[in-house]
N, C-alpha and C positions, 0 to 999 in steps of 0.2 A: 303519566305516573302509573304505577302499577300497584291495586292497592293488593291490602293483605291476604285477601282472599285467594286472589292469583298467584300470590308468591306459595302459600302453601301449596296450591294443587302444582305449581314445578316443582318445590321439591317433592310434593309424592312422586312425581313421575320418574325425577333423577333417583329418587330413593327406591322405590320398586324395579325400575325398571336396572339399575347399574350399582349402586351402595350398597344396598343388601346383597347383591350378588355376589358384589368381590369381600364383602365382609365373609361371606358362606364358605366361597373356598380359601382363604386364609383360612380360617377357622379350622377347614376340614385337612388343609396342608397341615398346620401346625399339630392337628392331632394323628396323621402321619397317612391319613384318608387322600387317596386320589380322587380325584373330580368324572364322573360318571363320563363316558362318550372321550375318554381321549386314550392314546393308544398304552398310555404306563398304566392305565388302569386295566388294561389286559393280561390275565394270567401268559405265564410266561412261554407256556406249548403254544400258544395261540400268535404271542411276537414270533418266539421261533421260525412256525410256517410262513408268517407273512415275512419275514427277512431271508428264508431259504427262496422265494420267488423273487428275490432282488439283482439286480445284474449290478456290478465290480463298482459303478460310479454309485448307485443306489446305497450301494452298503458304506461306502467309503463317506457318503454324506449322512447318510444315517448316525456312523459311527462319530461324526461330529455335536450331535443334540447333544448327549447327556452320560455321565459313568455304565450307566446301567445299559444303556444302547452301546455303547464304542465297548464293553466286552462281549456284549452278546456279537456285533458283528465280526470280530476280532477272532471271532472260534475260528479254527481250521476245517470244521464241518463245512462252513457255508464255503469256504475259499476254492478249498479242492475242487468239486464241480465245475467253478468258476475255473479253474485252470486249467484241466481235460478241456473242456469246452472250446477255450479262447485259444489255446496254446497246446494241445494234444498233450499235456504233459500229466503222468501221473501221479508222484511223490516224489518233487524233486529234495537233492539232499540237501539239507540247509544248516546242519550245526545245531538245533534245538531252535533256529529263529521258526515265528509262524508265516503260514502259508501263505498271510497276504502281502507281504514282505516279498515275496518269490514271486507273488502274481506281480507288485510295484515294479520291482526288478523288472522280469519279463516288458512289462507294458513299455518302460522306459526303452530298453534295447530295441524292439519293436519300430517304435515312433525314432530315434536315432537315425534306424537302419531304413525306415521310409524317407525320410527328409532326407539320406544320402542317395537313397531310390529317386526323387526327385530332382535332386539337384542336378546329379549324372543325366537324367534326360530331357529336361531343361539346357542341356548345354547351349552356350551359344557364342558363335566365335570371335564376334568383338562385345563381349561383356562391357554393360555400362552404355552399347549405345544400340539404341532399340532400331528396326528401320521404317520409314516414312509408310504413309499411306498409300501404298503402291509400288514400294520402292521393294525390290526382293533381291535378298543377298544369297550368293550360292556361297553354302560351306564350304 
């Protein structure tokens, strides 16, 4: 049996160590406070840099967390680079859509245009039947 003395010094330990805790940042949510040490509590020059060092999948998961992240990465600032870079392209023309829309685009036709690159040299000229170990078929 575990007498009373023991039960209180767990709950200090649950209470100091975890219950106070998340009572603190609730608290400091609801009062509109971010919690010290995570990245929303960074002025926003400071996100900027760190998401302009981001490459196309970085920003594209990023822009998944939260409102505040999926327009920050959503700018055409961070995009462009990204497209020069990957795909030599400079401002392609898109109708008023953003940049990363045109990078999407791009990546897709890309990855299309490899898998037909592969397939083409992957040929083989009875498809469906592989040859033995040892067995060599002349094209």
């Amino acid at each position: 049996a575990v007498s009373i003395e023991q039960m209180r010094g767990i709950w200090a330990k649950v209470n100091d160590g975890m219950v106070s805790k998340l009572f603190a940042v609730a608290n400091a949510q609801a009062a509109g406070v971010l919690s010290r040490g995570t990245l929303m509590s960074l002025p926003s020059d400071i996100k900027s840099t760190i998401v302009s060092h981001m490459d196309a999948y970085g920003l594209a998961y990023c822009a998944c967390t939260c409102k505040e992240l999926h327009s920050m990465c959503s700018r055409d600032e961070f995009w462009e680079p990204l497209l020069r870079r990957d795909f030599g392209v400079e401002r392609p023309e898109l109708g008023g859509r953003p940049l990363r829309s045109a990078y999407n685009r791009l990546a897709i036709e890309r990855s299309i245009h490899r898998e037909a690159q592969l397939r083409a040299e992957s040929y083989h000229p009875m498809p469906g039947r592989l040859p033995r170990h040892g067995e060599y078929i002349d094209p």
